[in-house]
TIVO-2410 file (N, C-alpha, C; in nm, 3 decimals):
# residues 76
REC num residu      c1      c2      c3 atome chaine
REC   1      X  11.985   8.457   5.352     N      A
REC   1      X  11.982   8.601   5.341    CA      A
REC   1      X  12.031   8.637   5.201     C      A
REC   2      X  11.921   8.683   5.111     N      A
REC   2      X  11.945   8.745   4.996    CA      A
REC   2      X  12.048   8.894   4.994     C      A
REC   3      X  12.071   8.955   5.065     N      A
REC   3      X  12.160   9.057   5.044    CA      A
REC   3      X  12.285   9.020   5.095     C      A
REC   4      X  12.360   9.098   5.031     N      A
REC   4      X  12.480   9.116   5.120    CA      A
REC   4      X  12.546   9.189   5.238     C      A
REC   5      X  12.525   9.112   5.341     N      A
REC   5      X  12.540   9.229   5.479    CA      A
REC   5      X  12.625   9.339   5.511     C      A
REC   6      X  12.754   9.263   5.465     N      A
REC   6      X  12.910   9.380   5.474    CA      A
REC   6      X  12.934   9.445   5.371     C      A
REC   7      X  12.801   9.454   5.256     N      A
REC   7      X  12.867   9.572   5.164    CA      A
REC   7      X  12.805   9.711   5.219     C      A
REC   8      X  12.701   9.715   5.337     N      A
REC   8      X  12.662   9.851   5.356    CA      A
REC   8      X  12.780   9.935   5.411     C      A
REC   9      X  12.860   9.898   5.485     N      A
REC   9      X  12.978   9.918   5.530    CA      A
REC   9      X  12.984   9.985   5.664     C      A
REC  10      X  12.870   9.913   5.748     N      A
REC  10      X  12.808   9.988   5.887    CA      A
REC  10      X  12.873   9.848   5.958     C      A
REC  11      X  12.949   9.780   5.987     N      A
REC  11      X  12.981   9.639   5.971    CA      A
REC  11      X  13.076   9.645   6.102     C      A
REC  12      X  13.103   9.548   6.228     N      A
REC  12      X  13.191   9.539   6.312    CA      A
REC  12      X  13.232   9.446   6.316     C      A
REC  13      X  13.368   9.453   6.311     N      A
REC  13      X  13.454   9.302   6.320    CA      A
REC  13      X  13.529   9.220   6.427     C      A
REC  14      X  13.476   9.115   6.468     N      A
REC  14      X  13.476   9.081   6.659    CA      A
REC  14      X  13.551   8.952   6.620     C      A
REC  15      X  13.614   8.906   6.732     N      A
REC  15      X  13.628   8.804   6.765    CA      A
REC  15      X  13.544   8.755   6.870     C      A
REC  16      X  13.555   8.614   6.849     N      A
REC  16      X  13.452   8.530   6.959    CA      A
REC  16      X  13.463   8.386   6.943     C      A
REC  17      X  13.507   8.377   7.095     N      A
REC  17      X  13.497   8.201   7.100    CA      A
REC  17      X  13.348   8.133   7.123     C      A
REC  18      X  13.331   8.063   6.999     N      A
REC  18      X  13.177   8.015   6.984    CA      A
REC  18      X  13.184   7.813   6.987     C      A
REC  19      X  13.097   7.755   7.029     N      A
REC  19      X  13.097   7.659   7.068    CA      A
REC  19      X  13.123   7.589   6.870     C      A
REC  20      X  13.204   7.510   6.885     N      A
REC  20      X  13.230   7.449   6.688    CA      A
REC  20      X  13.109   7.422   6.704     C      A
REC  21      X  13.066   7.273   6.761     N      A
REC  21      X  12.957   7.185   6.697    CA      A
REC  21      X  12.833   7.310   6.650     C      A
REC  22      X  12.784   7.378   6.760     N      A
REC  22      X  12.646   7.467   6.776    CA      A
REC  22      X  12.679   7.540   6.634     C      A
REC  23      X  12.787   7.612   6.649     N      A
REC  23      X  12.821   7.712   6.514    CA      A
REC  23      X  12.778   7.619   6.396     C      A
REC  24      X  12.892   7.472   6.358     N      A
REC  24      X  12.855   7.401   6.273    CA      A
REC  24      X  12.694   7.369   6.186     C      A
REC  25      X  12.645   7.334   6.374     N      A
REC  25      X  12.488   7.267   6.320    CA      A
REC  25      X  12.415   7.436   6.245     C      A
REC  26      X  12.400   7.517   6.296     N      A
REC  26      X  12.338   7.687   6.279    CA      A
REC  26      X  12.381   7.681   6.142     C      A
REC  27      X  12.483   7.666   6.080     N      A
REC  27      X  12.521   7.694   5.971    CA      A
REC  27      X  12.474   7.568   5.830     C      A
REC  28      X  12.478   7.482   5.922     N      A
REC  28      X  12.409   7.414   5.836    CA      A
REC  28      X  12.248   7.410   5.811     C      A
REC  29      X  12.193   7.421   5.921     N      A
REC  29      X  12.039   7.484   5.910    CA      A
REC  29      X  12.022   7.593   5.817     C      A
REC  30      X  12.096   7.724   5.820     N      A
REC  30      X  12.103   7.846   5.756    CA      A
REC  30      X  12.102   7.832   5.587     C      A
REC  31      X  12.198   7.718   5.577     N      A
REC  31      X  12.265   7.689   5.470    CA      A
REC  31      X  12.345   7.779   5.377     C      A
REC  32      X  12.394   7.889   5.483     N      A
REC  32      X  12.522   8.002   5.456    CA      A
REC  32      X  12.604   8.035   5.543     C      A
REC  33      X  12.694   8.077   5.504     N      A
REC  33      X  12.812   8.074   5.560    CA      A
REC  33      X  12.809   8.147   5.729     C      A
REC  34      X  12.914   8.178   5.772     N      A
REC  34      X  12.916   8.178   5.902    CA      A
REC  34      X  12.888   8.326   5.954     C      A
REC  35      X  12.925   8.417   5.859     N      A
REC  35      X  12.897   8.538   5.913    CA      A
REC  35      X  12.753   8.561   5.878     C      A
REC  36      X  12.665   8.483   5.738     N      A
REC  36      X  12.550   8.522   5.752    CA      A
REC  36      X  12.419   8.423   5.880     C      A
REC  37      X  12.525   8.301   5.902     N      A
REC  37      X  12.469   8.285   6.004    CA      A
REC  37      X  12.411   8.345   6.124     C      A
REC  38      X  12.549   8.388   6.215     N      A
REC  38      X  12.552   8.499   6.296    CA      A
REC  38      X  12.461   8.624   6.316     C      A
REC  39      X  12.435   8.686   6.167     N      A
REC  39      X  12.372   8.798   6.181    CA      A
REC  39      X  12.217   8.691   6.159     C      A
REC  40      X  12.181   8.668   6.103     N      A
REC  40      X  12.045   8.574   6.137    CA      A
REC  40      X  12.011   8.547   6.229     C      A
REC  41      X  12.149   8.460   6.314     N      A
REC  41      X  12.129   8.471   6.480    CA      A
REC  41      X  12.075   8.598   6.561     C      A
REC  42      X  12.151   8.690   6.578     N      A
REC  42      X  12.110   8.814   6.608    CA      A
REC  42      X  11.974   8.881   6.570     C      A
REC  43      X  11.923   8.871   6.459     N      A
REC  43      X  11.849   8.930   6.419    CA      A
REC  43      X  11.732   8.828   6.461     C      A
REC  44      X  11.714   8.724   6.494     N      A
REC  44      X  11.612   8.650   6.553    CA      A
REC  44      X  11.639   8.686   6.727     C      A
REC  45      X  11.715   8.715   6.788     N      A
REC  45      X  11.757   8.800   6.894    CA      A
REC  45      X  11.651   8.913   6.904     C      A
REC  46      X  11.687   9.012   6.843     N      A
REC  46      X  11.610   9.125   6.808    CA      A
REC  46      X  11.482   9.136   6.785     C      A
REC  47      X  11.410   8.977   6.659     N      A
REC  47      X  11.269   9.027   6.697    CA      A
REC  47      X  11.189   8.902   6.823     C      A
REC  48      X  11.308   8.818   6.878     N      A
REC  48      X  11.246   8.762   6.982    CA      A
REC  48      X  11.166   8.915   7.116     C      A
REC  49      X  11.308   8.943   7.104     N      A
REC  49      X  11.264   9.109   7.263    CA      A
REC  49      X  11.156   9.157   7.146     C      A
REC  50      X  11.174   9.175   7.093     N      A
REC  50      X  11.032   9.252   7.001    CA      A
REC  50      X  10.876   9.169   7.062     C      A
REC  51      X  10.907   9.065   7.053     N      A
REC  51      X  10.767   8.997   7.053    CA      A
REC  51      X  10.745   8.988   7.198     C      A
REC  52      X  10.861   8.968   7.282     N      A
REC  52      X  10.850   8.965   7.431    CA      A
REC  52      X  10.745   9.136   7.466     C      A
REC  53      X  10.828   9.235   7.399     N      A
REC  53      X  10.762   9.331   7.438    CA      A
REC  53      X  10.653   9.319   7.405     C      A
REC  54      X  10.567   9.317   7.240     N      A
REC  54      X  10.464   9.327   7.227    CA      A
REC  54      X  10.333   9.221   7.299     C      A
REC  55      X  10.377   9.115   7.366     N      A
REC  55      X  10.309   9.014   7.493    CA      A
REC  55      X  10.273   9.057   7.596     C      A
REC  56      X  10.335   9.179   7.630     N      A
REC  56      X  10.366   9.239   7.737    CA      A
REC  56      X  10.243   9.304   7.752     C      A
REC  57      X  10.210   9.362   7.588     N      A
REC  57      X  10.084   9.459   7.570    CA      A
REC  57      X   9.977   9.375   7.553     C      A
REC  58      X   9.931   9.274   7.550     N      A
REC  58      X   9.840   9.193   7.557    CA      A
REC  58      X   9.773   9.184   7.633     C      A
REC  59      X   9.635   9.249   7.616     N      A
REC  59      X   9.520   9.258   7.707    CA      A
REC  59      X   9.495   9.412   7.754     C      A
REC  60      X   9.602   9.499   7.710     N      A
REC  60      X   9.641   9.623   7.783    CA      A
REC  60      X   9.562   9.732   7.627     C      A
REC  61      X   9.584   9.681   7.571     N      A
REC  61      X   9.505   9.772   7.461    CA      A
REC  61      X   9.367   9.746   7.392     C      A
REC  62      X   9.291   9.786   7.373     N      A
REC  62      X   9.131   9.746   7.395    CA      A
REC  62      X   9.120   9.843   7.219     C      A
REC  63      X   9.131   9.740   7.172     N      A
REC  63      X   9.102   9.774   6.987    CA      A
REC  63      X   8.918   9.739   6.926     C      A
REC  64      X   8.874   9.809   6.860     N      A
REC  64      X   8.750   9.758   6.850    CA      A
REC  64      X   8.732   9.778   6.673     C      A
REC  65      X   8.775   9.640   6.679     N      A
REC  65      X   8.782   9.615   6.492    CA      A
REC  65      X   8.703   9.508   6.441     C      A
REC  66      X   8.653   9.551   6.258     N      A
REC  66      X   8.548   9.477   6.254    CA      A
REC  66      X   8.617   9.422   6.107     C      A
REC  67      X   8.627   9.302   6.210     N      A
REC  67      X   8.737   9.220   6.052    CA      A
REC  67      X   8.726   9.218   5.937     C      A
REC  68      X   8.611   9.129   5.945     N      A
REC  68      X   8.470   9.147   5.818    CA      A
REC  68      X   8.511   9.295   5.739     C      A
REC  69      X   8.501   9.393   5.784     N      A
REC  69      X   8.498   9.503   5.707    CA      A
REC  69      X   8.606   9.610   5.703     C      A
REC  70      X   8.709   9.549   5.767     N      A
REC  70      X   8.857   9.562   5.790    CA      A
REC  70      X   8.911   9.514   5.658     C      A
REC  71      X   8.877   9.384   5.641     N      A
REC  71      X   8.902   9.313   5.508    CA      A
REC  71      X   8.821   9.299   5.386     C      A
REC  72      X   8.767   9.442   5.418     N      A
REC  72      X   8.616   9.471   5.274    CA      A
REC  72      X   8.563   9.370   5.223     C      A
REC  73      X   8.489   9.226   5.335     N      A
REC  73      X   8.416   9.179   5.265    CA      A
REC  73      X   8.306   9.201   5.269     C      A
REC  74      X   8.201   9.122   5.229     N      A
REC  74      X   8.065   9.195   5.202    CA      A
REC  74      X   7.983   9.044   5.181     C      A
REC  75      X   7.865   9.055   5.305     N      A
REC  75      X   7.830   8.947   5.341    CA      A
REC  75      X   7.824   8.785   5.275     C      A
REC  76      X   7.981   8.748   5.338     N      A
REC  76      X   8.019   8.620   5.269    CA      A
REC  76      X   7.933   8.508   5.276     C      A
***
């Protein structure tokens, strides 16, 4: 994560007993520190239910798009 999260200053400060190793390995995947871990965590949280919802709509909305010319090509 290129920004810095806690300078917007919208920021909550928790305690929480988190498993070491899991925390450890996350952070090393991340390859930043622990609070930007966390919010990465979360925020893959957030657009997991995102995508759950939008699955949900699958099949339920009837779009009639013409790719080809969606994407202005012209007979490739």
């Amino acid at each position: 994560m290129n920004r810095n999260i806690t300078s917007s200053g919208d920021v909550r400060r928790v305690t929480a007993n988190l498993p070491r190793k899991l925390l450890k390995e996350a952070m090393k995947n991340t390859g930043v520190g622990m609070t930007e871990t966390l919010v990465q965590g979360l925020l893959m949280v957030r657009r997991s239910r995102a995508f759950e919802k939008a699955m949900r709509l699958k099949g339920k909305i009837n779009l009639k798009i013409d790719l080809d010319e969606s994407r202005e090509r012209t007979g490739c």
